[in-house]
N, C-alpha and C positions, 0 to 999 in steps of 0.2 A: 688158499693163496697160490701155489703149485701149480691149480688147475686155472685158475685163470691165469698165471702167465704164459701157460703154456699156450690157452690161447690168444693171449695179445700177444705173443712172437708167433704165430702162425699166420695169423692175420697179417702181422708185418712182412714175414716174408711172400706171401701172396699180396697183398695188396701196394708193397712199394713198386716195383718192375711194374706193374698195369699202369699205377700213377704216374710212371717215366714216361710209360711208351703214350699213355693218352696225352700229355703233354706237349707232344712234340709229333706229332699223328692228325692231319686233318680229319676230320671226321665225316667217315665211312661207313658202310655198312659192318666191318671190321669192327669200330670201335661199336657199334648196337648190339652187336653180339657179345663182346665183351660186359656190357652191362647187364644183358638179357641173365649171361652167368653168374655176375657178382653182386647185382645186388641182393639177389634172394640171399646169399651169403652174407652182407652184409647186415642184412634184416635178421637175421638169427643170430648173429655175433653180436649185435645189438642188444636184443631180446633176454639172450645169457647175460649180459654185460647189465643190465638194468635190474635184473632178479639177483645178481650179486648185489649192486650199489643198494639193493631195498634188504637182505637180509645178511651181508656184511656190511657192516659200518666200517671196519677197518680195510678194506677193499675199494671204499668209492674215488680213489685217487685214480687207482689202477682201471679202476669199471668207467669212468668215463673220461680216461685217454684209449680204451678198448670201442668205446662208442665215436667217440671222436677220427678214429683210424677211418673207417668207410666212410664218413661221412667228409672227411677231410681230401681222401683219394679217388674217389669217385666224385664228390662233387666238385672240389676245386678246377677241374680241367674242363667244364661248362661254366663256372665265371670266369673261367680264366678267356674260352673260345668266344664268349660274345663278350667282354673289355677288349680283346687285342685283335680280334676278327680273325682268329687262327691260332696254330699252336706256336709256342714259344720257341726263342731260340736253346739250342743247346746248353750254352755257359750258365744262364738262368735255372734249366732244369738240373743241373749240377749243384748248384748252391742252394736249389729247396732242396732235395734228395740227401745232402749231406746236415742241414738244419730239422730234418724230421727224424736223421741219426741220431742226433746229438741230444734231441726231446726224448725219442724212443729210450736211448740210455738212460737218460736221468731220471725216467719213470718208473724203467725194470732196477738201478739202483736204490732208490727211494731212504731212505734211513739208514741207517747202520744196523740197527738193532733188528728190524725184520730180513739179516740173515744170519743169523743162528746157526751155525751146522752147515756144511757144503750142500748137503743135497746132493743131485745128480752132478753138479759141476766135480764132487770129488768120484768120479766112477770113473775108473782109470782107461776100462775096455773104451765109453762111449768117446773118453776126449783122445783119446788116439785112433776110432777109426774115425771122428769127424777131421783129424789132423792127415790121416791116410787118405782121405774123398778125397780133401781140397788139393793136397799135394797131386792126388790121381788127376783131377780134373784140370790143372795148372799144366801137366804135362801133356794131358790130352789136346790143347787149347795151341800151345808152343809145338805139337809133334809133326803138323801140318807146316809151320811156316820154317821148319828147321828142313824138311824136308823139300820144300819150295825152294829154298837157298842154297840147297845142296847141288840141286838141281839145274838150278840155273842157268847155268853155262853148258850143261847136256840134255836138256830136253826143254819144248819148245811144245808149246798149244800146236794143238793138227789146224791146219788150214783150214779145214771145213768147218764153216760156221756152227752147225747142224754139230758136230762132236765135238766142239768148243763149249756150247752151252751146255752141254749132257756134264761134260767136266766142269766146267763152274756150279752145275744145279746140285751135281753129287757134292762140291765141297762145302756150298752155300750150307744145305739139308745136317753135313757133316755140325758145321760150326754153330748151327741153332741147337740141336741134339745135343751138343757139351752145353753151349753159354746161358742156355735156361736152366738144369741143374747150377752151372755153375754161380749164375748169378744169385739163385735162390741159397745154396750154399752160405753164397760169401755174405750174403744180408744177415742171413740169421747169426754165422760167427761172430760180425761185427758189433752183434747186442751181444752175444752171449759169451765171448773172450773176455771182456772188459769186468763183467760181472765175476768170470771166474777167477779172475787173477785177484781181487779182493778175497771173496770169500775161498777161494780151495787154495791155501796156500803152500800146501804139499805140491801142488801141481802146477804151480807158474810156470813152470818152463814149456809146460803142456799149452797152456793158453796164450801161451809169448808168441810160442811157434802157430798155432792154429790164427791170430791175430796176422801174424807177419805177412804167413802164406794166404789170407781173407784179401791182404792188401794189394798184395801181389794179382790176385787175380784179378780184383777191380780193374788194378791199373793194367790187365794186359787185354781183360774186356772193352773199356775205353780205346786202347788203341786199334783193338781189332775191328771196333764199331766205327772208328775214325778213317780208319784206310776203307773198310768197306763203303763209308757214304763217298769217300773221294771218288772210287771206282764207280762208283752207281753217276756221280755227277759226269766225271771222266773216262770212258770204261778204255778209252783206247792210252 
C-alpha cells in the first residue's frame, strides 16, 4: 500500500503542472516533446498500477485512480484542443486543477481504518524539513520582488535595450529555477498535509504550518504568473 502511494503522489506531482501548462499552451513542438517524455512514463505507471489492481484486491481503488492520472493529464488537453480549437482560458484551468485536488485527496484518504499507525507522516526530521523547503522556497520567490520595491525609487533599467533584456532574461531564468521546485513542492504538501493532520496527531501543528505555507505559495505563484502574462502582453 505505501509503495503504491508513494507512487500515485509522484505521478501527481509530475503530471499535474504538465496538465496546467498543456492546457493553457497552443500546441507546439514544446508540448511534442513533452509527451515524447511522459508518456513512456505514463505507460509504466500504468503497467505497475495494473499488476497491483490484478494481485492486490485491496489496492484496485487506488491502482486505477493511479491509471486514470496519465490518462486523464495527458489526454484531456487533446480533447480539450480539438472541442475548443485551443487551449483554455485561465479561470477554467484553475477550477479543473483544484477539482483533481480535491479527487486526488479523497483517494489518498480513502477509509479510516487503512491508516493505522502514522507511517512516515509521524517522522518528525521529514515534516519539518519539507516545512523548512517550503518556507525557503516562499522566501526565495518574495526575495526578488522585495527587493524590486526597495529599489524603486533608486535604480532604474539601463537604457540600453540590449542590457535591459540580459536583466529581465537573468530574472525570468531566476523565477522558473524557484517556481518549478516550488510548484512541485506545494502539490504534493497539498495531498499530503491533509492526510497528516488526521492520521499523526502528535504532529498537527507540523502539518497546519506545512499546509498554511503550501497555500501561501500557490497564491504567490498565481500572482507572479499574473503579473508576468500582464507584462508579456504589456511589457512597457
Amino acid at each position: 500500500m505505501i509503495l503504491s502511494r508513494v507512487i500515485f503522489l509522484a505521478q501527481l506531482v509530475l503530471m499535474l503542472p504538465v496538465f496546467a501548462l498543456l492546457l493553457v499552451t497552443p500546441a507546439n513542438l514544446g508540448t511534442v516533446a513533452i509527451y515524447f517524455y511522459l508518456v513512456p512514463v505514463g505507460i509504466a505507471v500504468t503497467l505497475f498500477a495494473l499488476w497491483r489492481f490484478i494481485k492486490h484486491p485491496t489496492e484496485r481503488r487506488l491502482a486505477v485512480a493511479t491509471i486514470a492520472t496519465p490518462a486523464a493529464c495527458l489526454g484531456t488537453p487533446v480533447l480539450v484542443y480539438s472541442l475548443n480549437s485551443g487551449p483554455v482560458e485561465p479561470a477554467l484551468l484553475i477550477v479543473a486543477v483544484l477539482a483533481l485536488l480535491v479527487i486526488a485527496a479523497l483517494i489518498l484518504l480513502g477509509k479510516t481504518d487503512q491508516f493505522r499507525g502514522a507511517g512516515l507522516f509521524a517522522n518528525r526530521r521529514f515534516n519539518v524539513s519539507c516545512l523548512v523547503a517550503l518556507g525557503t522556497l516562499l522566501l526565495l520567490l518574495w526575495f526578488p520582488i522585495f527587493i524590486g520595491l526597495a529599489a524603486n525609487q533608486s535604480i532604474s533599467l539601463p537604457a540600453d535595450i540590449a542590457e535591459r533584456d540580459k536583466i529581465i532574461t537573468v530574472a525570468a531564468l531566476y523565477l522558473i529555477a524557484v517556481a518549478i521546485p516550488a510548484a512541485c513542492l506545494s502539490i504534493f504538501t497539498l495531498l499530503y498535509a491533509p492526510v497528516g493532520l488526521i492520521r499523526n496527531h502528535g504532529g498537527r501543528a507540523l502539518h497546519l504550518g506545512q499546509l498554511i505555507t503550501a497555500l501561501l505559495l500557490v497564491a504567490t505563484l498565481t500572482a507572479v504568473a499574473f503579473v508576468v502574462s500582464i507584462l508579456m502582453v504589456n511589457p512597457g
